[in-house]
ZABA-874213 format. One record per residue: residue number from 1; x, y, z of N, C-alpha, C in turn. Coordinates in steps of 0.02 Angstrom, whole numbers. Example, Ala and Ser with C-alpha at 12.3 -4.5 7.8 and 13.67 -1.06 7.14 Angstrom:
REM residues 2
<1,<660,-284,390>,<615,-225,390>,<660,-165,390>>
<2,<642,-112,354>,<684,-53,357>,<645,2,394>>
REM end
This chain:
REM residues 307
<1,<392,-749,-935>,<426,-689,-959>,<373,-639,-983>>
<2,<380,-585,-963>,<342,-504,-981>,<394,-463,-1038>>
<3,<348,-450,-1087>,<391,-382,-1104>,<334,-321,-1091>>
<4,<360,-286,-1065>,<303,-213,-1039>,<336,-150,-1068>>
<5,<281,-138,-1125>,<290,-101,-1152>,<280,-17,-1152>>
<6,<303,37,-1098>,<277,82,-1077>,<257,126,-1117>>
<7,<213,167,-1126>,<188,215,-1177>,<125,158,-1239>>
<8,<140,107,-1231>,<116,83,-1273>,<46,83,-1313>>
<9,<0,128,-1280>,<-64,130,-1271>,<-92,220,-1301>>
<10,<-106,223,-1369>,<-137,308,-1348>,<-190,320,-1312>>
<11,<-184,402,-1315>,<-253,422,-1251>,<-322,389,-1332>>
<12,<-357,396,-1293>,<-431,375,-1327>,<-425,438,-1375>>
<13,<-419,504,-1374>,<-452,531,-1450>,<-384,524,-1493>>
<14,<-332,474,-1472>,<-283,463,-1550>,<-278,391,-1570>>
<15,<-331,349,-1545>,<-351,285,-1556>,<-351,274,-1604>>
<16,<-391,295,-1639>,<-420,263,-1700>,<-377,302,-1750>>
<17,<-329,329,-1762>,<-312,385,-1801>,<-258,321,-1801>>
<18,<-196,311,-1735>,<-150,287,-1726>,<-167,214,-1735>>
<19,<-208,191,-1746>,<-227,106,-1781>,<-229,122,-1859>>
<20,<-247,172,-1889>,<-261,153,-1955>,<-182,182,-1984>>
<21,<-153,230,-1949>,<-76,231,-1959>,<-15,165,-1944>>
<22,<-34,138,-1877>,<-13,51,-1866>,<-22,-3,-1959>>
<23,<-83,-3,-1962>,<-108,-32,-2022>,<-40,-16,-2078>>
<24,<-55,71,-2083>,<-29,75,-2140>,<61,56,-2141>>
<25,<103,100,-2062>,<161,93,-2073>,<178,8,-2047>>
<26,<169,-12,-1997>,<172,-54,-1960>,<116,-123,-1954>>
<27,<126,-138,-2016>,<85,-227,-2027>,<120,-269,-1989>>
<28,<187,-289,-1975>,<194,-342,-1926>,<149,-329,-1867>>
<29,<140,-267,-1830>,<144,-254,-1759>,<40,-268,-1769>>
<30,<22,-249,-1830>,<-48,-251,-1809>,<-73,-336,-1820>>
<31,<-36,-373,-1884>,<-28,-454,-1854>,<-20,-469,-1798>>
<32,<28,-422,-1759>,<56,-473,-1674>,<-23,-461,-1639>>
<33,<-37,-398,-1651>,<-99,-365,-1603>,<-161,-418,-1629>>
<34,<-170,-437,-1686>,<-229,-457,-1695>,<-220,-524,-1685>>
<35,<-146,-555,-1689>,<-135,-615,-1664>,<-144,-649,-1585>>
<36,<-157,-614,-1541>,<-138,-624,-1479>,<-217,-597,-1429>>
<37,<-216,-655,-1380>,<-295,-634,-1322>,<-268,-584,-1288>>
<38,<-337,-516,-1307>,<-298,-466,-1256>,<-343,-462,-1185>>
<39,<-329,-440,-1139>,<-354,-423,-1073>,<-349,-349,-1029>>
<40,<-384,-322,-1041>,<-366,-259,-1021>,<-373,-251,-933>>
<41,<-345,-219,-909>,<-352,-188,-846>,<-360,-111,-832>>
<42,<-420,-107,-798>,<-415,-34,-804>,<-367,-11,-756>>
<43,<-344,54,-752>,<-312,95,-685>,<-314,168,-689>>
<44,<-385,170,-629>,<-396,234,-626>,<-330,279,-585>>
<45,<-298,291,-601>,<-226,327,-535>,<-249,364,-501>>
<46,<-304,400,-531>,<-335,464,-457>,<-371,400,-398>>
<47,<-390,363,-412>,<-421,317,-357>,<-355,270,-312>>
<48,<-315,229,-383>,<-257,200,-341>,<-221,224,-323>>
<49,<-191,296,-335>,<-139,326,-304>,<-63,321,-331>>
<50,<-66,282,-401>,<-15,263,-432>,<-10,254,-495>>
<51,<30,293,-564>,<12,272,-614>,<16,198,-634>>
<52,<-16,164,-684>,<-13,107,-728>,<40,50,-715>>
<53,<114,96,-720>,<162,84,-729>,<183,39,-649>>
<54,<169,93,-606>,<152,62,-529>,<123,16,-523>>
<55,<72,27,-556>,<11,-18,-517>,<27,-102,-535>>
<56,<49,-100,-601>,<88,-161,-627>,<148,-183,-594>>
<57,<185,-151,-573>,<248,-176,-535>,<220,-196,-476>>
<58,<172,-147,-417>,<145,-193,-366>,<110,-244,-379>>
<59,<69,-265,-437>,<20,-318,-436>,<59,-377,-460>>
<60,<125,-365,-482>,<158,-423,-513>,<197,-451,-446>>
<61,<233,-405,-383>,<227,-406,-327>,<187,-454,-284>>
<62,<123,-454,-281>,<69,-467,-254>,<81,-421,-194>>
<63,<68,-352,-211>,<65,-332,-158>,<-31,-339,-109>>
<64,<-7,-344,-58>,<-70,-375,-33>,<-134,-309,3>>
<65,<-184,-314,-5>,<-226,-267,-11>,<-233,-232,52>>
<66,<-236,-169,54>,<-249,-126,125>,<-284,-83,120>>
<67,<-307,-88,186>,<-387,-62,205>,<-399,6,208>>
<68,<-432,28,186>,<-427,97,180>,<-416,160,149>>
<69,<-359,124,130>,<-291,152,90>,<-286,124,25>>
<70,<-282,182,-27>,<-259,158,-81>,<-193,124,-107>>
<71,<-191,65,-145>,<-131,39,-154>,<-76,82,-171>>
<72,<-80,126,-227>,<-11,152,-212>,<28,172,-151>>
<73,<-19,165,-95>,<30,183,-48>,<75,149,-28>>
<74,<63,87,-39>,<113,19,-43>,<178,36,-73>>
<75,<183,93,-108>,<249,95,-162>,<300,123,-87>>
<76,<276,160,-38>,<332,194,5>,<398,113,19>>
<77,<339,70,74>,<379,5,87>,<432,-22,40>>
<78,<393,-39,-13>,<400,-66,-88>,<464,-40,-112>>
<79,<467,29,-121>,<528,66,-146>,<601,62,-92>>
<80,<567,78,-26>,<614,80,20>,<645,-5,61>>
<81,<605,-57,20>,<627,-109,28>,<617,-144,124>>
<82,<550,-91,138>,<556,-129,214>,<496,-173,220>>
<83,<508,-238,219>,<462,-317,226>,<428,-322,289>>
<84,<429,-274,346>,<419,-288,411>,<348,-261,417>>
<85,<298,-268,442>,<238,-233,454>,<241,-187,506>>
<86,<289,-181,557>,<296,-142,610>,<306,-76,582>>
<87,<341,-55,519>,<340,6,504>,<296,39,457>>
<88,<296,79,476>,<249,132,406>,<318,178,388>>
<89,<287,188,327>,<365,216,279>,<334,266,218>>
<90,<363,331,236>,<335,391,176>,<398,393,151>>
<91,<395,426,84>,<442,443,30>,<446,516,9>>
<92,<475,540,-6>,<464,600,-26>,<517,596,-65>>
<93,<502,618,-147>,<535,631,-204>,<550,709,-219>>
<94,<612,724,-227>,<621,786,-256>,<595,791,-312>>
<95,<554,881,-332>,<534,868,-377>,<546,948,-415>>
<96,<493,994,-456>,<495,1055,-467>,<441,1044,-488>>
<97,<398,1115,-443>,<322,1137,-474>,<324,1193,-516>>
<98,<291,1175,-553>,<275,1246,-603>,<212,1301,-611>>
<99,<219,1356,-590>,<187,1380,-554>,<150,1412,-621>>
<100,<84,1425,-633>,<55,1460,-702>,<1,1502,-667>>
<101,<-35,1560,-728>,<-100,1554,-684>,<-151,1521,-683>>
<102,<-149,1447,-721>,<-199,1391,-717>,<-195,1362,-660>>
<103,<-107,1324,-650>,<-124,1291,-603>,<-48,1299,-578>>
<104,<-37,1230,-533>,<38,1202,-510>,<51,1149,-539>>
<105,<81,1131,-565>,<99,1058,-609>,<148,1043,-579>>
<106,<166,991,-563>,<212,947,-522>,<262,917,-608>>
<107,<316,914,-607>,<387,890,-637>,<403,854,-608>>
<108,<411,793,-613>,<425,722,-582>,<506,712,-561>>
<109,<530,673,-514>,<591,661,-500>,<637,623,-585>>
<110,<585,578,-613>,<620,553,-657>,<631,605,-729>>
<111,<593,653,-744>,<600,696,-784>,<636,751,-743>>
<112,<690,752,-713>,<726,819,-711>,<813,800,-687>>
<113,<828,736,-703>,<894,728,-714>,<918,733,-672>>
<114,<907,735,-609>,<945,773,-541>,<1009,716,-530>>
<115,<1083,738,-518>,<1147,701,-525>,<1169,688,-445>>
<116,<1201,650,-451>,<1181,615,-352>,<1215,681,-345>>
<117,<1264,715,-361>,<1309,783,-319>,<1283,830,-313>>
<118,<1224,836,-362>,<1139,873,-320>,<1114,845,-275>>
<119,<1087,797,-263>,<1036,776,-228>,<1080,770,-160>>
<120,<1148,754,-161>,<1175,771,-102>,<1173,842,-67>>
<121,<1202,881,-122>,<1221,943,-90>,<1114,1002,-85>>
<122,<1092,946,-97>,<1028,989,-62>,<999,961,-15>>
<123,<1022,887,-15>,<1002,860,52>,<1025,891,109>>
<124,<1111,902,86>,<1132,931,147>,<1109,981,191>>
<125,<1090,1037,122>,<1052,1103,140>,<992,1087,197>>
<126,<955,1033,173>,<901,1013,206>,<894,983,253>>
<127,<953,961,272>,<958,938,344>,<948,937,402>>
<128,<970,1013,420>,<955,1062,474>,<862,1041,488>>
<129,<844,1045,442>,<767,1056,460>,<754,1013,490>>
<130,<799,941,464>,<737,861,534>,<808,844,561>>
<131,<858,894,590>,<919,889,644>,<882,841,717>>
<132,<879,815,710>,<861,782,786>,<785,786,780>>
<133,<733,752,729>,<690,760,728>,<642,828,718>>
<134,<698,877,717>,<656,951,743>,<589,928,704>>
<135,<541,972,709>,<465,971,682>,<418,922,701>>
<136,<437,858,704>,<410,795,704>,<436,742,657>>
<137,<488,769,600>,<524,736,563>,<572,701,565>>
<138,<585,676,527>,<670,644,501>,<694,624,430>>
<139,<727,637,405>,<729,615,333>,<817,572,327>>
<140,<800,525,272>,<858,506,262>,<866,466,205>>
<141,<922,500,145>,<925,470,104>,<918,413,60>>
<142,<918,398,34>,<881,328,18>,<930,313,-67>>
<143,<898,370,-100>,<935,355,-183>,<930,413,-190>>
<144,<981,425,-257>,<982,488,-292>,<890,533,-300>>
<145,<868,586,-265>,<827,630,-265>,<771,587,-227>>
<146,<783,555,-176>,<722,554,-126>,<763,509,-84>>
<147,<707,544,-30>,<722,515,57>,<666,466,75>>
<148,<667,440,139>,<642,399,178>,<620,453,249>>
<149,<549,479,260>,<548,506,326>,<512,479,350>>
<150,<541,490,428>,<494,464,481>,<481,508,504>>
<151,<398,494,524>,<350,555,554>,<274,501,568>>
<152,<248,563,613>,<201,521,640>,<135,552,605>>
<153,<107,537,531>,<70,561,519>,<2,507,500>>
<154,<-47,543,491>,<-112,502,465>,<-117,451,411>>
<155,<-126,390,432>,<-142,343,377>,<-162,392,303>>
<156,<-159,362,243>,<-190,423,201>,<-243,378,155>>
<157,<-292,409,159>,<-365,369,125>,<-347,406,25>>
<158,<-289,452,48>,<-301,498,-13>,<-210,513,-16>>
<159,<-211,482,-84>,<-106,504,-96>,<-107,496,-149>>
<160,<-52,507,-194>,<-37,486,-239>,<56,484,-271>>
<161,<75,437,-291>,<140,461,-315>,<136,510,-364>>
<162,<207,557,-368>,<222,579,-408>,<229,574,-474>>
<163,<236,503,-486>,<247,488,-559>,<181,491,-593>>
<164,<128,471,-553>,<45,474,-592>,<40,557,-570>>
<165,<67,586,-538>,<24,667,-538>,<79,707,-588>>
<166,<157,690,-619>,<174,724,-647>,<136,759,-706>>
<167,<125,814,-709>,<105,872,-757>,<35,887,-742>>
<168,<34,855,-674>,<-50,885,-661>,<-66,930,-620>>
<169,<-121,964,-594>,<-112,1011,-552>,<-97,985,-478>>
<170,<-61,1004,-446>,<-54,984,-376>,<-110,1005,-322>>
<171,<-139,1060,-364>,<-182,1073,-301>,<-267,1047,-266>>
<172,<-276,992,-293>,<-311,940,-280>,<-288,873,-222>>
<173,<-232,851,-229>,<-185,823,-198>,<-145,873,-143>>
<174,<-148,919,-137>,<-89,954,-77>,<-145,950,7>>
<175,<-99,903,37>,<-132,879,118>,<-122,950,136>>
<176,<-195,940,164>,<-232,984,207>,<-265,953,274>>
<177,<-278,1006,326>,<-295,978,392>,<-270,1002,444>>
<178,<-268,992,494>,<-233,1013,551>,<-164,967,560>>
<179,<-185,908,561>,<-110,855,560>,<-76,873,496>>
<180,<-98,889,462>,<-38,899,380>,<-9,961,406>>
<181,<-23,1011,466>,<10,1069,472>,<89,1082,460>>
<182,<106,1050,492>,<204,1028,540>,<228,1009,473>>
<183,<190,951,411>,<226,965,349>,<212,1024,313>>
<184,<163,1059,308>,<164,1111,255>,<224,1181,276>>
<185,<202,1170,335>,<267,1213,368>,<341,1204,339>>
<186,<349,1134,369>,<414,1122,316>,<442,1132,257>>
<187,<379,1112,221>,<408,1124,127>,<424,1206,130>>
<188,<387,1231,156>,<377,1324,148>,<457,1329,168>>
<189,<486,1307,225>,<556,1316,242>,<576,1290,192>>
<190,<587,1219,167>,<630,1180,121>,<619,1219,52>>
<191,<573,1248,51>,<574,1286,-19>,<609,1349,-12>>
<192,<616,1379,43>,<649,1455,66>,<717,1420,62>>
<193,<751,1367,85>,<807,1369,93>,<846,1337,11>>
<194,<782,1316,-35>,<825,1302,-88>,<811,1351,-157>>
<195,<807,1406,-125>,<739,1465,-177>,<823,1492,-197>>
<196,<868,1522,-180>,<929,1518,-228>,<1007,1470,-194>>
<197,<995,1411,-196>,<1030,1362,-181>,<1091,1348,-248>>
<198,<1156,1349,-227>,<1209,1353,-304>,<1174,1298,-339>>
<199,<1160,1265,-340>,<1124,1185,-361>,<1070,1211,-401>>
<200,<1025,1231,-403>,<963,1294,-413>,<985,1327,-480>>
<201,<1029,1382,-444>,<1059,1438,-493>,<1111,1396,-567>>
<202,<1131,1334,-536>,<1196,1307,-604>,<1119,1273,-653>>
<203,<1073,1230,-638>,<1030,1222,-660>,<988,1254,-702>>
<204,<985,1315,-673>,<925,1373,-716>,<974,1413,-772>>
<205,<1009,1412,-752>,<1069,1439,-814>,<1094,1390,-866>>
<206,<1073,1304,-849>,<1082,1262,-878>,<1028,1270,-936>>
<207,<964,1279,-917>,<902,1284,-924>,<858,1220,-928>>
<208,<873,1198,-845>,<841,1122,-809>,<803,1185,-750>>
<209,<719,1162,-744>,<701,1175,-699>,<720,1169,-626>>
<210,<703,1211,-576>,<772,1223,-513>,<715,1134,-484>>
<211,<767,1135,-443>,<718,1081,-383>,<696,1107,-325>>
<212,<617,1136,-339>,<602,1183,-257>,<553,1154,-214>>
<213,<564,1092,-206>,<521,1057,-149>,<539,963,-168>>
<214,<495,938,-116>,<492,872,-121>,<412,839,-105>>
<215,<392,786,-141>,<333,762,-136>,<332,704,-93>>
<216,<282,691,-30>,<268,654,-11>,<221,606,-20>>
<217,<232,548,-20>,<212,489,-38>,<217,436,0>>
<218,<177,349,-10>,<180,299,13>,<125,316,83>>
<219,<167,275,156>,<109,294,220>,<91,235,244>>
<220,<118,168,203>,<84,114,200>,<136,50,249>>
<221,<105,9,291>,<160,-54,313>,<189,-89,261>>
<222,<246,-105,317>,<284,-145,273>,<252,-210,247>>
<223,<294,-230,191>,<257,-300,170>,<324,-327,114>>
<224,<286,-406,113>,<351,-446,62>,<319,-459,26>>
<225,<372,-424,-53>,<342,-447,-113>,<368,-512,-123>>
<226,<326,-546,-177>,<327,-609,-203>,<357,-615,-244>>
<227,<385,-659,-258>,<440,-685,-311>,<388,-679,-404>>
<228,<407,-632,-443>,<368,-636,-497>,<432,-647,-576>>
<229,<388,-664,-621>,<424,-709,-691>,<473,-639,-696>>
<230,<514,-650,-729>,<577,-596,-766>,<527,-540,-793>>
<231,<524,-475,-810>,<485,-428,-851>,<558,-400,-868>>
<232,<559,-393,-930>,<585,-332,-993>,<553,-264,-1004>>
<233,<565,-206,-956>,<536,-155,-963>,<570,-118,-1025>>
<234,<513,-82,-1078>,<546,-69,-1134>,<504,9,-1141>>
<235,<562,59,-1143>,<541,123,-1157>,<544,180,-1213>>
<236,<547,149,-1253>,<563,154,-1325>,<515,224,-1365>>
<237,<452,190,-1316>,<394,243,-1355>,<402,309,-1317>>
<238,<414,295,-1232>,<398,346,-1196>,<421,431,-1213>>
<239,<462,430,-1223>,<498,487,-1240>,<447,543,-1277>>
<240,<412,502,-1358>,<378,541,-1380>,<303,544,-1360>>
<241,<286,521,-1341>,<233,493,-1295>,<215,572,-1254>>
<242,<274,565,-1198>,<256,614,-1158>,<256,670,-1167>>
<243,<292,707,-1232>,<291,757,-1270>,<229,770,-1328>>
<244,<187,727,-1319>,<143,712,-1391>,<166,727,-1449>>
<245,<221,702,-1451>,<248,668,-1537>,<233,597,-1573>>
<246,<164,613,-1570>,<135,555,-1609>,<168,529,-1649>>
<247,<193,562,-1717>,<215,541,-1772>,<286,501,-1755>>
<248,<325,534,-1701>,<375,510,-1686>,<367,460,-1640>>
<249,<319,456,-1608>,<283,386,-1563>,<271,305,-1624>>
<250,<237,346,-1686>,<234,277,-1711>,<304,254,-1759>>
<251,<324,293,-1783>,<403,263,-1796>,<451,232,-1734>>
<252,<440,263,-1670>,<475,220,-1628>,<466,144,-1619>>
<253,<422,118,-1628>,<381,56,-1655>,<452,25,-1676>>
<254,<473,55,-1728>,<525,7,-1767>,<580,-9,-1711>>
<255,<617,23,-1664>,<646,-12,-1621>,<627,-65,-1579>>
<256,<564,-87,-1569>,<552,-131,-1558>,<527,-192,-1595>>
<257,<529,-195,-1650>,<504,-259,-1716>,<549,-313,-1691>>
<258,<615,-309,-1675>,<638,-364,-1687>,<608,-401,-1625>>
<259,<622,-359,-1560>,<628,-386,-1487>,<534,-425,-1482>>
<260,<494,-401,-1511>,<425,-423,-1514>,<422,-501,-1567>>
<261,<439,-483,-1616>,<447,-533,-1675>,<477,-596,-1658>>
<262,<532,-587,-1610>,<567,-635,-1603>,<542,-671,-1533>>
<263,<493,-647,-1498>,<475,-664,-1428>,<424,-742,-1422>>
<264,<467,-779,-1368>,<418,-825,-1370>,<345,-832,-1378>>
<265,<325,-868,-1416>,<243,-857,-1404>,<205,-859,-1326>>
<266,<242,-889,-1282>,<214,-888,-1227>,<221,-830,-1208>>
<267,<285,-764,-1227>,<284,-731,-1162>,<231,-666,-1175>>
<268,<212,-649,-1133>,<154,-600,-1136>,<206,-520,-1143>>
<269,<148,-497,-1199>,<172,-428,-1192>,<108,-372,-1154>>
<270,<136,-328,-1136>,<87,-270,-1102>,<117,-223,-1113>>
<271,<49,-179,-1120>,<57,-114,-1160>,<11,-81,-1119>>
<272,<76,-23,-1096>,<35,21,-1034>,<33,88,-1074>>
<273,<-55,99,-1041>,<-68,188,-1057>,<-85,216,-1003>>
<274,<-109,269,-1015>,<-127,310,-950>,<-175,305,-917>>
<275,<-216,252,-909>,<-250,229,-859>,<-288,161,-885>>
<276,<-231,127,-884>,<-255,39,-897>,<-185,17,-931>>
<277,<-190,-60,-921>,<-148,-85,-963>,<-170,-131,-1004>>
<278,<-145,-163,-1070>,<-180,-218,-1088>,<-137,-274,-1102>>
<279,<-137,-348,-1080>,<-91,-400,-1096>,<-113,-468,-1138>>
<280,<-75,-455,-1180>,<-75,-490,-1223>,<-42,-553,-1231>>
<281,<-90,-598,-1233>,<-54,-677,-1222>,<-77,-723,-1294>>
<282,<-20,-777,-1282>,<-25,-838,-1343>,<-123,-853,-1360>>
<283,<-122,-822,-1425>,<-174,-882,-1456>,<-189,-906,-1505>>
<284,<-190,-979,-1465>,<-193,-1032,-1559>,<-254,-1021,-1568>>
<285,<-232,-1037,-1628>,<-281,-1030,-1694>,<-344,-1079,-1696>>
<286,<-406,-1063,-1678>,<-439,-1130,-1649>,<-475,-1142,-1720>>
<287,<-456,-1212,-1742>,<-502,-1247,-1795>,<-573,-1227,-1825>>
<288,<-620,-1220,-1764>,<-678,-1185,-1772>,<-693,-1132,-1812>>
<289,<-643,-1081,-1809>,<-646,-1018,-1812>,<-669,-1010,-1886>>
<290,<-631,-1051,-1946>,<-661,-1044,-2006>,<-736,-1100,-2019>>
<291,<-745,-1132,-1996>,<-794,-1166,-1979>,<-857,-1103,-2006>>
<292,<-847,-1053,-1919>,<-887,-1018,-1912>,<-903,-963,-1948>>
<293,<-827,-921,-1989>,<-840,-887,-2019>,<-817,-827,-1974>>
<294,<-794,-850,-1911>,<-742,-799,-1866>,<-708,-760,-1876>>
<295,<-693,-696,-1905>,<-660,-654,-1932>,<-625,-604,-1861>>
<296,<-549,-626,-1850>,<-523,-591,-1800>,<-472,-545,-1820>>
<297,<-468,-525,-1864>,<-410,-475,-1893>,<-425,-412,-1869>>
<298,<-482,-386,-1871>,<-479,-317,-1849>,<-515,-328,-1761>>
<299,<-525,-369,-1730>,<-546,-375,-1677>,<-490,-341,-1632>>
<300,<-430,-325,-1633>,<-395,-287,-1582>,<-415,-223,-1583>>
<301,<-460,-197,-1629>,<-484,-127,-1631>,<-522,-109,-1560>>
<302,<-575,-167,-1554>,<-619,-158,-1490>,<-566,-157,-1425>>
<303,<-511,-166,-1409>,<-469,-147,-1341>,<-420,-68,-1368>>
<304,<-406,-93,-1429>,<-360,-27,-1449>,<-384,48,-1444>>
<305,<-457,67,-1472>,<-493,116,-1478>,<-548,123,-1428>>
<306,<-567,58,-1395>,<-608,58,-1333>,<-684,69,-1352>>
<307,<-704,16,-1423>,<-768,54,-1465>,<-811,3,-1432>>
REM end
């Protein structure tokens, strides 16, 4: 058993600030931390192509390694559930960019609420465009705000999901080339045809960003995931997390005391940040330790603060 704790991890310059606040509000949670062997994993997402959060769900998977290609691309198969190697499988998530004069920031499918009687009625809109393949395309629903297309494009040495590029600039990531042509073409239509779409207009008057494009993702064969232990995904922190409400990040803590407190000693907890995770497993108390004069109480500092 996993409990995976998302948000769980600050960026490095609120480390040390957010441990000596742990200390002060939260003494059970810095006992559990100083109680337990931690193991960190790093995850760079600009290299894997997938945030943390991903990268943990494929590796618990075993998703199996491919050449070339960064693992997140594994998430297209993965998500769309096809086990066969004969296919390659892209994703494309509805999303909304935000256009500044810094940059384009990508708004993720899971931060913008989209209700299946949207995601229908813009699919529909969008239809026309891969009618019988037109372009080289095809798209086809899959779940509420993303499709499944088939197209015949380039392995990708370079992708990333949406969920690791939300709020970043897109324009580092936007395929370029001569083969990326036939899609860039598309979005330019798919964005013309949903630029005042009723779906659009009830939204912006809601004051929910419109949905004016979709992100492509995955690229990768199919493959079968492996049977992995139960995980308890727990999102408790995220909320303030992604808003940087620290203060309200470490009081969220308290919704989770009991579910931690009460957890077998075997089952491992992990605590994902934005580029690594760290898991924390059973450890006894080894005899030695006062022997030696072993002092492990503040030793979770060196994974927490990264000193």
């Amino acid at each position: 058993m996993k409990i995976v704790i998302e948000a769980g991890l600050p960026p490095d310059g609120l480390a040390v600030s957010t441990a000596k606040a742990l200390q002060e509000q939260h003494p059970w949670l810095v006992s559990l931390l100083a109680g337990r062997q931690a193991t960190e994993t790093p995850w760079r997402w600009q290299e894997k192509g997938c945030a943390p959060s991903e990268g943990l769900t494929l590796t618990l998977a075993q998703c199996p390694t491919i050449s070339n290609q960064p693992i997140g691309s594994a998430l297209g198969p993965y998500l769309a559930d096809v086990t066969t190697p004969d296919q390659i499988v892209w994703l494309a998530d509805m999303c909304h960019t935000a256009i500044s004069q810094d940059k384009a920031a990508l708004v993720a499918l899971p931060d913008l609420s989209v209700t299946r009687a949207e995601s229908d009625a813009l699919f529909a809109s969008a239809a026309p465009l891969f009618d019988g393949g037109a372009q080289g395309f095809a798209a086809e629903p899959l779940d509420v705000g993303r499709w499944r297309i088939r197209a015949d494009l380039p392995s990708p040495s370079k992708v990333i999901s949406p969920t690791a590029l939300s709020g970043q600039d897109v324009g580092d990531w936007w395929p370029t080339g001569a083969d990326w042509r036939p899609w860039r073409r598309l979005l330019n239509e798919l964005q013309m045809v949903w630029h005042e779409h009723p779906v659009n207009e009830a939204r912006e008057a809601a004051g929910k960003p419109p949905i004016n494009g979709v992100w492509l993702y995955g690229g990768a064969q199919g493959w079968q995931p492996q049977p992995a232990e139960p995980v308890q995904w727990r999102n408790e922190l995220k909320s303030a997390a992604k808003v940087g409400d620290w203060h309200q990040w470490l009081e969220s803590w308290l919704a989770l005391q009991d579910t931690l407190l009460a957890a077998d000693p075997e089952t491992s907890i992990v605590l994902l940040g934005d580029d690594r995770w760290v898991s924390l497993q059973h450890a006894p108390k080894a005899w030695w330790r006062a022997l030696l004069g072993v002092d492990k109480k503040n030793a979770w500092m060196k994974w927490w603060a990264r000193q």
